[in-house]
C-alpha angles and dihedrals in degrees: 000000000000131000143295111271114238076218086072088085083060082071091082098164096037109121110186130026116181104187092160119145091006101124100242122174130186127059121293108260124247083237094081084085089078103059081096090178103053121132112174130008114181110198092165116151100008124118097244122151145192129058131312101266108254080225079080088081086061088070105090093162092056116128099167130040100174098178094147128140102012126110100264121163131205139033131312100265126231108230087071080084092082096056080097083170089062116120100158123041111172127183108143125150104021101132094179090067121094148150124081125307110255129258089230096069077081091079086060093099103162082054109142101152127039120162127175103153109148099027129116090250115160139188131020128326101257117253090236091063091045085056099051108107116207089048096105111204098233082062089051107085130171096043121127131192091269098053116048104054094176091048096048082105103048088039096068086068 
């Protein structure tokens, strides 16, 4: 228990942090931004809260964002879109996150797994998301009918 240390951006070469089920609490500092090398943080089932620092757009080398099942509030900044390493983005089941998804997903080229189940989302997938190649639909969770004009095919499955 306890909260992530601004000091963790000190941790320049460090490439993967899991901090999952580990009972943290706070919100998650703007310094993690810093961690240039970092490849994968995993922040699954904590209690964090706040927003998702707008620095996480600074980690180009970023493959998995697990934010899943903490108490995170906002919306899904932008400036993610230039993480053009990221695979996995997961932020399911914070119901306290809300707004549209934003157009610039689309640059995440490499993008496989995107869940956002549980959330506030509102408004239509963007078209850019529906048009990344490698995001397979069953990885795609939280979407309805309504929201995704370019999966309504591959929904009905």
């Amino acid at each position: 228990m306890g909260s992530i240390p601004p000091t963790l951006g000190n941790l320049k070469m460090a490439t993967q942090f899991y901090f999952n089920f580990n009972r943290i609490t706070g919100s998650i500092p703007s310094e993690i931004g810093e961690c240039i090398s970092l490849k994968n943080l995993n922040l699954d089932d904590n209690f964090l809260t706040g927003t998702i620092p707008t620095e996480m757009g600074l980690l180009e080398a970023l493959q998995g964002l697990k934010l899943s099942r903490n108490k995170l509030t906002g919306s899904i900044p932008s400036h993610l879109g230039n993480c053009k390493s990221l695979t996995h983005l997961l932020v399911q089941t914070n119901n306290g996150m809300k707004g549209e998804i934003p157009g610039e997903l689309g640059n995440l080229s490499n993008l496989e797994e995107f869940s956002f189940g549980s959330t506030g989302f509102t408004g239509m997938i963007p078209d850019e998301i529906c048009a990344l190649t490698d995001l397979k639909l069953e990885k795609l969770t939280g979407i309805y009918y309504e929201s995704c004009r370019c999966c309504t095919a591959w929904i009905s499955l």
